[in-house]
BANU-169802 format. One line per 10 residues: number of its first residue (from 1); their letters; for each residue y, z, x of N, C-alpha, C, O. Coordinates in nm, 2 decimals, m for minus. Atoms other than C-alpha are relative to their C-alpha. Layout:
// BANU-169802
NUM	a	Y,Z,X,Y,Z,X,Y,Z,X,Y,Z,X | ...
END
This chain:
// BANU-169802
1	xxxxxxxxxx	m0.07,m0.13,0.03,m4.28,m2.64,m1.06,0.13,m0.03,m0.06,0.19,m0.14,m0.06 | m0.11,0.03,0.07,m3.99,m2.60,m1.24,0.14,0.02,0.06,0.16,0.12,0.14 | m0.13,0.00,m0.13,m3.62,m2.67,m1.09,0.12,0.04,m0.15,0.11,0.01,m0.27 | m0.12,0.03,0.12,m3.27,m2.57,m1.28,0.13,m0.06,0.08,0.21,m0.02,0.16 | m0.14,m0.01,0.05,m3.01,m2.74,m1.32,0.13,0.11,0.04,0.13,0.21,m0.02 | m0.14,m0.13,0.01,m2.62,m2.53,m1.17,0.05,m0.01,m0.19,0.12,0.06,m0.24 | m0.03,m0.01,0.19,m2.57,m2.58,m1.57,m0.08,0.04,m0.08,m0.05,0.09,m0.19 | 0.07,m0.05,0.11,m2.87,m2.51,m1.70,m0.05,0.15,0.02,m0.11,0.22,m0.07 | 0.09,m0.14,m0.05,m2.97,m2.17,m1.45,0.21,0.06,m0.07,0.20,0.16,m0.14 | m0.15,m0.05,0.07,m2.51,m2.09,m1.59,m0.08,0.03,m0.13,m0.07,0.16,m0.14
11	xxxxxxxxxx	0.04,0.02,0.14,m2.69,m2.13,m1.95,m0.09,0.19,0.00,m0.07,0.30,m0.06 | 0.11,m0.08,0.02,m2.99,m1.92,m1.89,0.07,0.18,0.04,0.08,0.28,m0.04 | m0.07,m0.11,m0.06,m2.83,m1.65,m1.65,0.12,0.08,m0.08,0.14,0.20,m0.09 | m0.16,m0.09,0.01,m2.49,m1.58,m1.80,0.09,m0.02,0.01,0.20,0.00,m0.06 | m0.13,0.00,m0.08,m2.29,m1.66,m1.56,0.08,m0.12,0.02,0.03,m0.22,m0.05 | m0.08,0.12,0.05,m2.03,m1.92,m1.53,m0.05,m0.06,0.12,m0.12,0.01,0.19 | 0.01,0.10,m0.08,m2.06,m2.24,m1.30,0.04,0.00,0.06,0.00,m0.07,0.14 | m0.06,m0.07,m0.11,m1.80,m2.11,m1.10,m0.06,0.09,0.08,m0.08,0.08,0.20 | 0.09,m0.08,m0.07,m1.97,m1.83,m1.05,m0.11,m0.07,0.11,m0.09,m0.08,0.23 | 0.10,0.04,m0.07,m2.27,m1.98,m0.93,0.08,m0.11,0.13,0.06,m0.10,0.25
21	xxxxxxxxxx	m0.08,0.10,m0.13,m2.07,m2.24,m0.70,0.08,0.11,0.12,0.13,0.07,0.22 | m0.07,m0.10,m0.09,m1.91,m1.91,m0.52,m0.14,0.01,0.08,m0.18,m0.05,0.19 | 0.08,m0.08,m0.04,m2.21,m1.72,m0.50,m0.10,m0.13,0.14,m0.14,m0.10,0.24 | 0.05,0.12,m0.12,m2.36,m2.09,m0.29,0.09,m0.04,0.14,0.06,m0.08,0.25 | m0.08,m0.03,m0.14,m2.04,m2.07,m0.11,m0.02,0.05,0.11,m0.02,m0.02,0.21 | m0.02,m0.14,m0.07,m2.07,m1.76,0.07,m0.14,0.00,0.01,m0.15,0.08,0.11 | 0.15,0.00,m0.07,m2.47,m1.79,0.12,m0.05,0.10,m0.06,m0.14,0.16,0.00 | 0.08,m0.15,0.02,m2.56,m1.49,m0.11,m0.13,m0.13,m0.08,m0.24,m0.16,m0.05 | 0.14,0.11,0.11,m2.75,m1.77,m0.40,0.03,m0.14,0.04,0.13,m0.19,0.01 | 0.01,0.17,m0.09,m2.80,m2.12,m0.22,m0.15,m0.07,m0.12,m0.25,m0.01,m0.15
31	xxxxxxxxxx	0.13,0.10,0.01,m3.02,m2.41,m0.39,m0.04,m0.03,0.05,0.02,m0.09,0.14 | 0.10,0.03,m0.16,m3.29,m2.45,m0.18,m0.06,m0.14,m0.01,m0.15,m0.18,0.07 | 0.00,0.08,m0.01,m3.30,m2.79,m0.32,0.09,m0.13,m0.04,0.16,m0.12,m0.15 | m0.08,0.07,0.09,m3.13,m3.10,m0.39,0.00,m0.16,m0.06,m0.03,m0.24,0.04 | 0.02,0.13,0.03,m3.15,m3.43,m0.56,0.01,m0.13,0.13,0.04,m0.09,0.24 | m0.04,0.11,m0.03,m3.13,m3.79,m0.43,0.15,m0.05,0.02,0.21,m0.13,0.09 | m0.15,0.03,m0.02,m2.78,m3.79,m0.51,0.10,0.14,0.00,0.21,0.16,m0.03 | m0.10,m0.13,m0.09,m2.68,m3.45,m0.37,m0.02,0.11,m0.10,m0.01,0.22,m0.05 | m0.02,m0.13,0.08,m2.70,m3.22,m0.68,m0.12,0.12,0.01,m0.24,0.10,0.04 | 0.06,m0.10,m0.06,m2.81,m2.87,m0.66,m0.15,0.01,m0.10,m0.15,m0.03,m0.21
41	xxxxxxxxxx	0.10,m0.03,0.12,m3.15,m2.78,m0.82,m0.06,0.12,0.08,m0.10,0.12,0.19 | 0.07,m0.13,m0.02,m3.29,m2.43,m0.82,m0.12,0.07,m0.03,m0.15,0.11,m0.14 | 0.14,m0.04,0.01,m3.62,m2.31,m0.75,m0.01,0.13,m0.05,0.08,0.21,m0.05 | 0.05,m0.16,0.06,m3.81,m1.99,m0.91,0.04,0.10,0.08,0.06,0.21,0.03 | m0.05,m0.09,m0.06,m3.71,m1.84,m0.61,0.09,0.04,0.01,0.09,0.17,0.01 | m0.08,0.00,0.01,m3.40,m1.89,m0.61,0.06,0.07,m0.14,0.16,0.14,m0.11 | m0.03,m0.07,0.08,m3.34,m1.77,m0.97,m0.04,0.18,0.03,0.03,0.28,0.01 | 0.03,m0.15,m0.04,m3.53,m1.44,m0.87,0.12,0.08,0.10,0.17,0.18,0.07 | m0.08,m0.04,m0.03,m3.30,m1.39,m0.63,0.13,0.03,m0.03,0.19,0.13,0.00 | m0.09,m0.04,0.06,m3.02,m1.45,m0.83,0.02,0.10,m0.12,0.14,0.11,m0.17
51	xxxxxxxxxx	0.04,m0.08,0.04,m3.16,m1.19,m1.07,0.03,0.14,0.04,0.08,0.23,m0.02 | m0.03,m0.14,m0.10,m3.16,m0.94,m0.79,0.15,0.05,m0.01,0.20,0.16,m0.03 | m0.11,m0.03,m0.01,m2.81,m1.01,m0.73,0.07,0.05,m0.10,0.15,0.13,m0.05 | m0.04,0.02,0.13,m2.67,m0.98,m1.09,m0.06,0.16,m0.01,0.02,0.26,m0.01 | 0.05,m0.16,0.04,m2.90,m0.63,m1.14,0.11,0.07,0.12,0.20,0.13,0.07 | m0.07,m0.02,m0.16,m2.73,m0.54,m0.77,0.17,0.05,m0.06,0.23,0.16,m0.05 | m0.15,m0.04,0.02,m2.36,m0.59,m0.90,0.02,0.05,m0.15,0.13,0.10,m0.18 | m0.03,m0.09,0.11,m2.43,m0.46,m1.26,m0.02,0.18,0.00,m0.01,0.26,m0.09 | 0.03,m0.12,m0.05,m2.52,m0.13,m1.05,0.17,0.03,0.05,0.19,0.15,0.05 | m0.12,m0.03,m0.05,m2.12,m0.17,m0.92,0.01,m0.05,0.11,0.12,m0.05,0.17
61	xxxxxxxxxx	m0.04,0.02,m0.18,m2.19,m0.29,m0.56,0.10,m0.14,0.03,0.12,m0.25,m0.02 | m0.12,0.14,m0.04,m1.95,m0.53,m0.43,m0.09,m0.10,0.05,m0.21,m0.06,0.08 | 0.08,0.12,m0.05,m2.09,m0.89,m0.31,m0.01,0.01,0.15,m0.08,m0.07,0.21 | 0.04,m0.03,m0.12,m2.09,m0.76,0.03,m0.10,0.12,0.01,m0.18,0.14,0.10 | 0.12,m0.11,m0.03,m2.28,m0.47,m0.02,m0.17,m0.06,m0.09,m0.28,m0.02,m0.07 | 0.09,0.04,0.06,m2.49,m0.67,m0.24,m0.10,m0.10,0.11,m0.22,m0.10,0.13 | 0.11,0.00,m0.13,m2.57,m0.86,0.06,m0.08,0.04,0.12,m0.18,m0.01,0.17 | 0.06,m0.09,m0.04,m2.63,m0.61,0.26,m0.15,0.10,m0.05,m0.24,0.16,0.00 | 0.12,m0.09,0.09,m2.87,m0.45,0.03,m0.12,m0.12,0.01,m0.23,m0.10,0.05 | 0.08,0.15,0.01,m3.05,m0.80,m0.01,m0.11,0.03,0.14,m0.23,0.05,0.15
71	xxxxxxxxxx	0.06,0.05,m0.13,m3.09,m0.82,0.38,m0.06,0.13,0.08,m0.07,0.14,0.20 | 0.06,m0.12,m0.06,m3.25,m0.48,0.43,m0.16,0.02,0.01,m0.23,0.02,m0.10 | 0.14,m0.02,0.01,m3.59,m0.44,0.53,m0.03,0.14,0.01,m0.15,0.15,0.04 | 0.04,m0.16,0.02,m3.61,m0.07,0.51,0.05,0.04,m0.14,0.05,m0.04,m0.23 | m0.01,m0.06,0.16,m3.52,0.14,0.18,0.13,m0.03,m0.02,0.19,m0.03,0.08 | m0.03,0.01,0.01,m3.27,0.07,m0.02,0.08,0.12,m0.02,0.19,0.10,m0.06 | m0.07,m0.10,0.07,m3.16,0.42,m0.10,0.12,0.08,0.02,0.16,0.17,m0.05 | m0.14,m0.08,m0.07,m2.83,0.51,0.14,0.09,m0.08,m0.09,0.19,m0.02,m0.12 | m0.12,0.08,0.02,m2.66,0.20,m0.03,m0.01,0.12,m0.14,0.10,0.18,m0.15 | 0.00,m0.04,0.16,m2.75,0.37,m0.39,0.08,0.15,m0.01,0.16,0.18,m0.10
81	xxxxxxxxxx	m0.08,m0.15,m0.02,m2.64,0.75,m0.26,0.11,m0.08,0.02,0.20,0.00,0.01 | m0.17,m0.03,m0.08,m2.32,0.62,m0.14,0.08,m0.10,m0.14,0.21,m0.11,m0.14 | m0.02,0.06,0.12,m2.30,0.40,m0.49,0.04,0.14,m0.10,0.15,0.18,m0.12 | 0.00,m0.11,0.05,m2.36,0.70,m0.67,0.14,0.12,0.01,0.22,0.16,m0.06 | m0.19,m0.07,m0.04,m2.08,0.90,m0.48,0.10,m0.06,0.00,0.21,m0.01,0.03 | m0.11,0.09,0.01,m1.88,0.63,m0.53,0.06,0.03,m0.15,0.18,0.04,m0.19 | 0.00,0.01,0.17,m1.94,0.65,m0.92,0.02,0.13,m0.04,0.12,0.14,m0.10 | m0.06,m0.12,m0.01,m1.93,1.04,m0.93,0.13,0.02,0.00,0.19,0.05,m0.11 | m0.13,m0.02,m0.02,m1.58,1.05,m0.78,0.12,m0.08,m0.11,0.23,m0.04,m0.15 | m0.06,0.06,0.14,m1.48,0.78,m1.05,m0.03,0.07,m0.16,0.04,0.06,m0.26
91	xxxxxxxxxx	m0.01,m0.09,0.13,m1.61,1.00,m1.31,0.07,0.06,m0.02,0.14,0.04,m0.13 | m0.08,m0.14,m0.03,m1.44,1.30,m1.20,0.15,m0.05,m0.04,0.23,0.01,m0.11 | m0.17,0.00,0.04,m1.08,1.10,m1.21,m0.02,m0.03,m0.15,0.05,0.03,m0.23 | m0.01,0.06,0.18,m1.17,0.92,m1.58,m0.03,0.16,m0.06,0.02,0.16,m0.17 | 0.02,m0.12,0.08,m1.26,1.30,m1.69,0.15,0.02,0.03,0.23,0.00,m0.06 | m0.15,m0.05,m0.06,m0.92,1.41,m1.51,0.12,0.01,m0.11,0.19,0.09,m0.17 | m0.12,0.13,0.11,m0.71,1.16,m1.73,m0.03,0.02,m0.10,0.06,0.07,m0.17 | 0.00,m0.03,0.14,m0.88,1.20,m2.04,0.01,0.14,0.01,0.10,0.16,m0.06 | m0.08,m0.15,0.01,m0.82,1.59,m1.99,0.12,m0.02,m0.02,0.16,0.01,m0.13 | m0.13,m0.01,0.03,m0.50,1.55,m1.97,0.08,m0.10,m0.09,0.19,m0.08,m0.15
101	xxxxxxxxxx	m0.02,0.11,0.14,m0.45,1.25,m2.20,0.00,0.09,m0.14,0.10,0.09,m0.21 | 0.01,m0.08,0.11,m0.60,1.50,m2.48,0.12,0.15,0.01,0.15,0.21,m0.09 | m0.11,m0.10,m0.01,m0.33,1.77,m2.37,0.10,0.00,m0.04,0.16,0.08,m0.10 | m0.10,0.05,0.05,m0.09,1.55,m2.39,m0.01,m0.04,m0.14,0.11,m0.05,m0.15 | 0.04,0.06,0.12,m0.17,1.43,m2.74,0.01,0.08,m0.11,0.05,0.06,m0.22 | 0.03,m0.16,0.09,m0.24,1.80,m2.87,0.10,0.03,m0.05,0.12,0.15,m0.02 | m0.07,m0.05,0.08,0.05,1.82,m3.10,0.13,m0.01,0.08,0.20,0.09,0.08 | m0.10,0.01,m0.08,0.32,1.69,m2.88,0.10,m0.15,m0.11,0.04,m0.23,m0.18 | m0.07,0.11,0.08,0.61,1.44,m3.06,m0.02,m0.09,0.13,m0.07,m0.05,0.24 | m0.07,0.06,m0.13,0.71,1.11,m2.85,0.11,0.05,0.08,0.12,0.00,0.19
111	xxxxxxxxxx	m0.08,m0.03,m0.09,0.98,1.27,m2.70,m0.04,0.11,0.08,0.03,0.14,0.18 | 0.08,m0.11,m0.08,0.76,1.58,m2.57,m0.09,m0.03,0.07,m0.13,0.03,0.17 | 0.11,0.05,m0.12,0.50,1.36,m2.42,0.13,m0.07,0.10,0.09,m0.07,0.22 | m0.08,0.08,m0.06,0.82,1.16,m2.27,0.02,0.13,0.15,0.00,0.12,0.27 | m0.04,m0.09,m0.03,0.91,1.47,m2.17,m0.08,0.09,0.13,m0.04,0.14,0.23 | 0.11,m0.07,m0.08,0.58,1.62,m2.02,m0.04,m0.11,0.09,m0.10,m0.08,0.20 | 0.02,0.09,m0.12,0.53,1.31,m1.84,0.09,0.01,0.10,0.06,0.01,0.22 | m0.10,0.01,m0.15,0.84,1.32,m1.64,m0.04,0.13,0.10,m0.07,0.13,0.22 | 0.07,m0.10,m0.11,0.71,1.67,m1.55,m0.13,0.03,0.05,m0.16,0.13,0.11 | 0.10,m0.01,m0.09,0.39,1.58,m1.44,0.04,m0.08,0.11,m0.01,m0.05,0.21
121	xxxxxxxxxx	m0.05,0.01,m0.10,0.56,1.36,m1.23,0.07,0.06,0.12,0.04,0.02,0.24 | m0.01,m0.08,m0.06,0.74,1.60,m1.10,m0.08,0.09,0.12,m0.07,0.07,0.24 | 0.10,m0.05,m0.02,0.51,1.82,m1.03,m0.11,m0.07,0.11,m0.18,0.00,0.18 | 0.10,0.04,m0.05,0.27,1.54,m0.86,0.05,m0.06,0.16,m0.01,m0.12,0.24 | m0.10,0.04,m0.07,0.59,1.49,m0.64,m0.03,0.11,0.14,0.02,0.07,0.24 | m0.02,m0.15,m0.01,0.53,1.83,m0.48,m0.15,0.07,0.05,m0.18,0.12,0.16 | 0.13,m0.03,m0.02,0.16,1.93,m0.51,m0.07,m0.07,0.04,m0.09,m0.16,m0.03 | 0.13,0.11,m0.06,m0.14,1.74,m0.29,m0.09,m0.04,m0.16,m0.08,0.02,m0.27 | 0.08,0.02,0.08,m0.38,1.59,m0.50,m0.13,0.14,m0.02,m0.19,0.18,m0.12 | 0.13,m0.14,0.02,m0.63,1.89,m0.41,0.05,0.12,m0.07,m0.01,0.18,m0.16
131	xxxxxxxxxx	m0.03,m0.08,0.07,m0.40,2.14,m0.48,0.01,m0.04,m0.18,m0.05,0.04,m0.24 | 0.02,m0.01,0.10,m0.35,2.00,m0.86,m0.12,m0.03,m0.03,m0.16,m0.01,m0.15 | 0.15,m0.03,0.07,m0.69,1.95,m0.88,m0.05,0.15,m0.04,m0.09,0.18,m0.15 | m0.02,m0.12,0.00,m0.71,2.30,m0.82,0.02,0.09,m0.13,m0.06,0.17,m0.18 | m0.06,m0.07,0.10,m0.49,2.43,m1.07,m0.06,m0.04,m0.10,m0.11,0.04,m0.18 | 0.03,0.04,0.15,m0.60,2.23,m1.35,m0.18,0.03,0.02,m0.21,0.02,m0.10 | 0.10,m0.07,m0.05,m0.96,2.35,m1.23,0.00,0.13,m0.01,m0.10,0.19,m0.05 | m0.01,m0.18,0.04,m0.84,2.72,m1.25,0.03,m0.03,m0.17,m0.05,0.00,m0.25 | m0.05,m0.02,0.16,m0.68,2.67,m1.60,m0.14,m0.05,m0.10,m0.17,0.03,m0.20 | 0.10,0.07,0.08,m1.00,2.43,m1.76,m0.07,0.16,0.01,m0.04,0.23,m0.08
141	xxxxxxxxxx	0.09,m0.11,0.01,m1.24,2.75,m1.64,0.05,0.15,m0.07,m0.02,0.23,m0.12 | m0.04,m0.10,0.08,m1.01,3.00,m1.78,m0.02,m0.01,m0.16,m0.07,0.08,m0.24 | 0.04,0.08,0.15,m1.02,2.79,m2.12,0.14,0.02,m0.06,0.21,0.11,m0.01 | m0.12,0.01,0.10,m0.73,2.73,m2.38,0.07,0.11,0.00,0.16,0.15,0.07 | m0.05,m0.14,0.04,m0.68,3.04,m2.52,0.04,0.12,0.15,0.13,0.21,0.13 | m0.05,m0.11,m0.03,m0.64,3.26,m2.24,0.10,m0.05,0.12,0.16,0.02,0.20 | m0.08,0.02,m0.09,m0.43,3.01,m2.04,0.14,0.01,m0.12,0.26,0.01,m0.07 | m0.11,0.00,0.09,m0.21,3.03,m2.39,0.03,0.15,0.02,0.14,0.16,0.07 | m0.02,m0.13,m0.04,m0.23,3.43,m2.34,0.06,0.01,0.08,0.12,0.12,0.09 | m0.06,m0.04,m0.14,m0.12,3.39,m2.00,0.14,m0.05,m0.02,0.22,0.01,0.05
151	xxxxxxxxxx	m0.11,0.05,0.00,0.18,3.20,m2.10,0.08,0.12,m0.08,0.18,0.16,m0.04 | m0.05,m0.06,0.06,0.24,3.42,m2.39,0.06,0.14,0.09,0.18,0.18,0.10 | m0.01,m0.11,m0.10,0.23,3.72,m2.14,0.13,m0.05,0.08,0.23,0.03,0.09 | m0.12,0.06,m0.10,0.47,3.52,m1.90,0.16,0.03,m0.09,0.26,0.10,m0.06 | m0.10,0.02,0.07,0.69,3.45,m2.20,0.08,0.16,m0.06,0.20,0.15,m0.10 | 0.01,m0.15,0.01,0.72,3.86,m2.26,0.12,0.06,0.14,0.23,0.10,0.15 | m0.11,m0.02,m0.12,0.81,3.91,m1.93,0.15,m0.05,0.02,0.25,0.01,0.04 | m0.16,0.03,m0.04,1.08,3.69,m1.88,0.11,0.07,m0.09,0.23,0.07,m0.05 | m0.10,m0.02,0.10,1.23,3.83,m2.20,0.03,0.15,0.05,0.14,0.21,0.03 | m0.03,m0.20,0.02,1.19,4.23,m2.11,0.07,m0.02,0.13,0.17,0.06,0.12
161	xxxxxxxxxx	m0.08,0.05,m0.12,1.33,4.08,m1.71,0.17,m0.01,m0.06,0.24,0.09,m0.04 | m0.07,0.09,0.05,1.62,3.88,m1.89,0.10,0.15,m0.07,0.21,0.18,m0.02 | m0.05,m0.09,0.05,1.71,4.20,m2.13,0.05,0.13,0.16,0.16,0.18,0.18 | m0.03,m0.10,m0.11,1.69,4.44,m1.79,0.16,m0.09,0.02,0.27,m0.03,0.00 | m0.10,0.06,m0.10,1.95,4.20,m1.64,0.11,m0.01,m0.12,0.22,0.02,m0.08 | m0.13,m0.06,0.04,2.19,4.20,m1.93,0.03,0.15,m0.03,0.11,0.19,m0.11 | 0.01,m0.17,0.06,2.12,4.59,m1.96,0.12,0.03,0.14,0.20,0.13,0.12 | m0.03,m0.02,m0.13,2.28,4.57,m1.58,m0.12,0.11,0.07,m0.06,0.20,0.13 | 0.10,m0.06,m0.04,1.97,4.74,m1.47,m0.01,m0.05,0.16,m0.03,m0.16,0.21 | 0.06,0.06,m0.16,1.92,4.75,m1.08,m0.13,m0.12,0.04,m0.22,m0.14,m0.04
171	xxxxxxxxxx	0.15,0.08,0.00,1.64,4.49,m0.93,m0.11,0.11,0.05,m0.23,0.10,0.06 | 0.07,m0.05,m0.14,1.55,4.78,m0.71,m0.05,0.11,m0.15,m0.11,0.20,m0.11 | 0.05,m0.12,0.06,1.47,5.01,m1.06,m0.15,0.02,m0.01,m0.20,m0.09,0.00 | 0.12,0.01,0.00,1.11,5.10,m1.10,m0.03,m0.10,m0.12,m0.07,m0.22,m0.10 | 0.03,0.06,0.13,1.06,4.96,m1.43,0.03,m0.18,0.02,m0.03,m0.26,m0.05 | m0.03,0.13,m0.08,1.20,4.62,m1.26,m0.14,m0.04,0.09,m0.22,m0.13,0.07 | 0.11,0.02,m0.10,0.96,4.63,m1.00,m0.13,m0.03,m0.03,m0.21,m0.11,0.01 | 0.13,0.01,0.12,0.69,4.68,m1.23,0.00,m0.12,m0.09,m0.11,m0.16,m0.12 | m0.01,0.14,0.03,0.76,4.37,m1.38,m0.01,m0.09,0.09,m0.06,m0.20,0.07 | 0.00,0.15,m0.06,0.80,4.16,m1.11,m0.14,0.02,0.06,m0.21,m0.08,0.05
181	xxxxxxxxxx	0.17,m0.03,m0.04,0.44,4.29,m0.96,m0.13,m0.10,m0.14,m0.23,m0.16,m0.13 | 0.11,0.08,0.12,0.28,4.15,m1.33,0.08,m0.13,0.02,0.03,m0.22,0.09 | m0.05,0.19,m0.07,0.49,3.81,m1.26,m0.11,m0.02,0.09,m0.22,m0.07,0.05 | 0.05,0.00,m0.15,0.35,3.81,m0.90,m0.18,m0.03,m0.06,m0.25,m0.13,m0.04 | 0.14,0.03,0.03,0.00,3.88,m1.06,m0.06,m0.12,m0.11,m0.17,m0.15,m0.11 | 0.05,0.06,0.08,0.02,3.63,m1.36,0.00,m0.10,0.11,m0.10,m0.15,0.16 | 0.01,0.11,m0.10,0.12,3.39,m1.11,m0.11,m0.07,0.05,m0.15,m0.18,0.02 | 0.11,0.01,m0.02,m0.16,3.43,m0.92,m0.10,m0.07,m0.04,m0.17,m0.14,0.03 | 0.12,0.07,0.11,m0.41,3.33,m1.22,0.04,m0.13,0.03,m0.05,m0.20,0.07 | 0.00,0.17,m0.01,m0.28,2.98,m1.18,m0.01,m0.03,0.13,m0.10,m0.11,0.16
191	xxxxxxxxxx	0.05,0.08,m0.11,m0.25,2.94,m0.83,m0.09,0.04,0.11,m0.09,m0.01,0.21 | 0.08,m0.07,m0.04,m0.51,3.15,m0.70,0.03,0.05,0.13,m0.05,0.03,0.23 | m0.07,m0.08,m0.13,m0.28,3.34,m0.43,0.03,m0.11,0.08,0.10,m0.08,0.18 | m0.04,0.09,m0.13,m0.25,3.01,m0.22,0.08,m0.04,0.01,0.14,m0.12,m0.06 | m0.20,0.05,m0.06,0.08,2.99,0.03,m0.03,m0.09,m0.09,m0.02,m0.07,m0.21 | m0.06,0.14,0.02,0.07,2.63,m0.03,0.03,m0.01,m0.12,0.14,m0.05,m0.13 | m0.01,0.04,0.11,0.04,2.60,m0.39,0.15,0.09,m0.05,0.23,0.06,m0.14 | m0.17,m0.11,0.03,0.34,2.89,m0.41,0.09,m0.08,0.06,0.19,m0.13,0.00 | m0.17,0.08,m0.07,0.56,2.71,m0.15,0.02,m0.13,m0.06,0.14,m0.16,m0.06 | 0.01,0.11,0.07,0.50,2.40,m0.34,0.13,0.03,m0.12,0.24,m0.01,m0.15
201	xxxxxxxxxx	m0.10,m0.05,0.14,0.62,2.56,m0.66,0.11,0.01,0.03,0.19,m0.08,0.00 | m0.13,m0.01,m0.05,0.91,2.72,m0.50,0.11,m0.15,0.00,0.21,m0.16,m0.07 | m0.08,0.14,m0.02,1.05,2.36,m0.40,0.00,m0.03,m0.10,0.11,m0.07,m0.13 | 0.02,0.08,0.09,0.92,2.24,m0.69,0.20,0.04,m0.12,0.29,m0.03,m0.18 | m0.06,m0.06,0.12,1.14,2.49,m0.91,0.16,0.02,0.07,0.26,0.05,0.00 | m0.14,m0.03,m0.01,1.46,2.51,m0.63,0.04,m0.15,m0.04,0.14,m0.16,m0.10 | m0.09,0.13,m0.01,1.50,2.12,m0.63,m0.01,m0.10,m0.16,0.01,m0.22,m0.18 | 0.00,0.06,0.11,1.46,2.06,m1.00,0.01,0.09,m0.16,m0.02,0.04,m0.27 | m0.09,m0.09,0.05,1.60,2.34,m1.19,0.04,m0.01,m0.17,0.03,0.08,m0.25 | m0.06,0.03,0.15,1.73,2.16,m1.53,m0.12,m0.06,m0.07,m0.13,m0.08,m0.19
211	xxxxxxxxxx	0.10,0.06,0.10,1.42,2.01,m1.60,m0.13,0.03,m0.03,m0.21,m0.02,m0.11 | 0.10,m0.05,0.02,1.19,2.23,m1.54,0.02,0.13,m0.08,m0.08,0.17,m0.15 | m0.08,m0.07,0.11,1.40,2.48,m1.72,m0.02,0.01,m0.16,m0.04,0.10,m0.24 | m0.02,0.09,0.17,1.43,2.25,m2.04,m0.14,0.05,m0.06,m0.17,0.09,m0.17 | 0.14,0.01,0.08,1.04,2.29,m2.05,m0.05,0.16,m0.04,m0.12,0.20,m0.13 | 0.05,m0.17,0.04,0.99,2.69,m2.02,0.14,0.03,m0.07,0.19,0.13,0.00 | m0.06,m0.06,0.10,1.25,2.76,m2.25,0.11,0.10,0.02,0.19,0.15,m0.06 | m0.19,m0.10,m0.05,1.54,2.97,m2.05,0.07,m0.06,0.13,m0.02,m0.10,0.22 | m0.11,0.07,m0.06,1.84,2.84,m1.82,m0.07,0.05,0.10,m0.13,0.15,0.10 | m0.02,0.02,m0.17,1.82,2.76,m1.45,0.06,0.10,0.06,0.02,0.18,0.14
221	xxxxxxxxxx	m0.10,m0.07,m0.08,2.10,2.93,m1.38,0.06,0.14,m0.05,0.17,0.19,m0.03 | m0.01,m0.14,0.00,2.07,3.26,m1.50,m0.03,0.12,0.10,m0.03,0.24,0.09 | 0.02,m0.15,m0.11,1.99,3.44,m1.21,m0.15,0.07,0.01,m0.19,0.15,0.10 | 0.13,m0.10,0.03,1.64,3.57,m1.34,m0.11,m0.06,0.18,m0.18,0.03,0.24 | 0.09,0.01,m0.10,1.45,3.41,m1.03,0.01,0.07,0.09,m0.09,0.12,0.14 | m0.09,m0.07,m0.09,1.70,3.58,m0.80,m0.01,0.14,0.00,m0.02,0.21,0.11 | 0.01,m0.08,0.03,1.68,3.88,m0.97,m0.18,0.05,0.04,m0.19,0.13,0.14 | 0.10,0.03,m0.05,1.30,3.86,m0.95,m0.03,0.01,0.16,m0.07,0.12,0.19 | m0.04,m0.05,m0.13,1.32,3.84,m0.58,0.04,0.14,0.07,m0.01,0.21,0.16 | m0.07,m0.14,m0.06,1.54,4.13,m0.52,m0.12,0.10,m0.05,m0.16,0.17,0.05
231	xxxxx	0.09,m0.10,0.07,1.28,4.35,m0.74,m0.12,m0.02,0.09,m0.17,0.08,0.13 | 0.15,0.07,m0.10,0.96,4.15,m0.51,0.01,0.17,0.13,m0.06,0.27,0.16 | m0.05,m0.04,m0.15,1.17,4.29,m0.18,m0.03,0.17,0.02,m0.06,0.24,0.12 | m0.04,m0.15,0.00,1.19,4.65,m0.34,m0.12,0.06,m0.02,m0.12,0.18,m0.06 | 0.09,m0.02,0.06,0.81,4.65,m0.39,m0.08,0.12,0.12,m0.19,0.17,0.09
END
């Protein structure tokens, strides 16, 4: 019968001679025989098994689960579900990233991705991982366009708010109130009414003010949040 060679089954296999000297280490692929003067030689079986293993970790399983899987005499199919959910949840973040990789990309200079990076930072400072999963989950289903509407809409408000407040206009006037209610409701659309993801923001927006500012386009310290508030109170 025919025997290989650790250099000539390296050749055949693929894999390096390292490799193969590990995998004999640790007892997953052992030569089940050996010369006169000690060297390894590998029977048909032994290649089959190391076949197995090699299909095994091109599936992703680690060399422990790979032996595990080896040493099962019942079905193989919990390791493969839990492979599977393993590989799912890695999807899900490589989609995540390239979503937002293409966002970032979408017509931004280097100093605006510089820029939108520090505020996703921010932002990741603040929010759980579920909650922005969340959001960016409400915004993808809403789609481009009507999360650009929603902004444009925002951007509206703040200006007809902004004009009340140098008009000296009460917070408590109707026409006030009535604005801060469509705030209140655009809001909403992003964070789908949840405390947490509000109280988040809040923090988000009392403890970082100039830089979250820089990105929507009107001053910190104008008062409009404040104002906003008092109008909420008067609802």
């Amino acid at each position: 019968m025919t025997r290989w060679s650790i250099g000539d089954l390296a050749k055949a296999s693929g894999l390096t001679v390292r490799t193969l000297y590990h995998y004999d280490e640790i007892g997953l692929v052992s030569a089940s025989e050996r010369t006169a003067s000690g060297h390894r030689r590998y029977t048909p079986d032994d290649v089959r098994r190391l076949y197995q293993v090699r299909s095994l970790r091109q599936l992703g399983l680690s060399l422990e689960e790979v032996r595990s899987a080896l040493s099962r005499s019942d079905s193989l199919r919990p390791i493969f579900q839990a492979q599977l959910a393993a590989l799912t949840a890695q999807a899900q973040q490589v989609e995540a990233l390239r979503s937002r990789l293409t966002a970032l990309l979408d017509g931004h200079t280097t100093e605006s991705l510089l820029s939108t990076l520090e505020m996703m930072s921010v932002y990741e400072s603040y929010f759980t991982a579920d909650q922005l999963t969340d959001m960016r989950s409400r915004a993808a289903s809403m789609g481009p366009e009507a999360v650009e509407a929603l902004k444009a809409s925002w951007l509206e408000l703040v200006r007809q708010l902004r004009q009340h407040m140098a008009d000296g206009t009460p917070a408590t006037d109707p026409r006030v109130v009535e604005l801060s209610r469509q705030w209140d409701a655009l809001g909403a659309k992003f964070t789908g009414g949840d405390a947490g993801i509000q109280a988040a923001a809040q923090r988000s927006w009392e403890e970082n003010k100039p830089a979250i500012s820089s990105q929507i386009g009107w001053p910190a310290d104008d008062g409009l949040v404040d104002y906003i508030g008092q109008a909420r109170a008067a609802q």
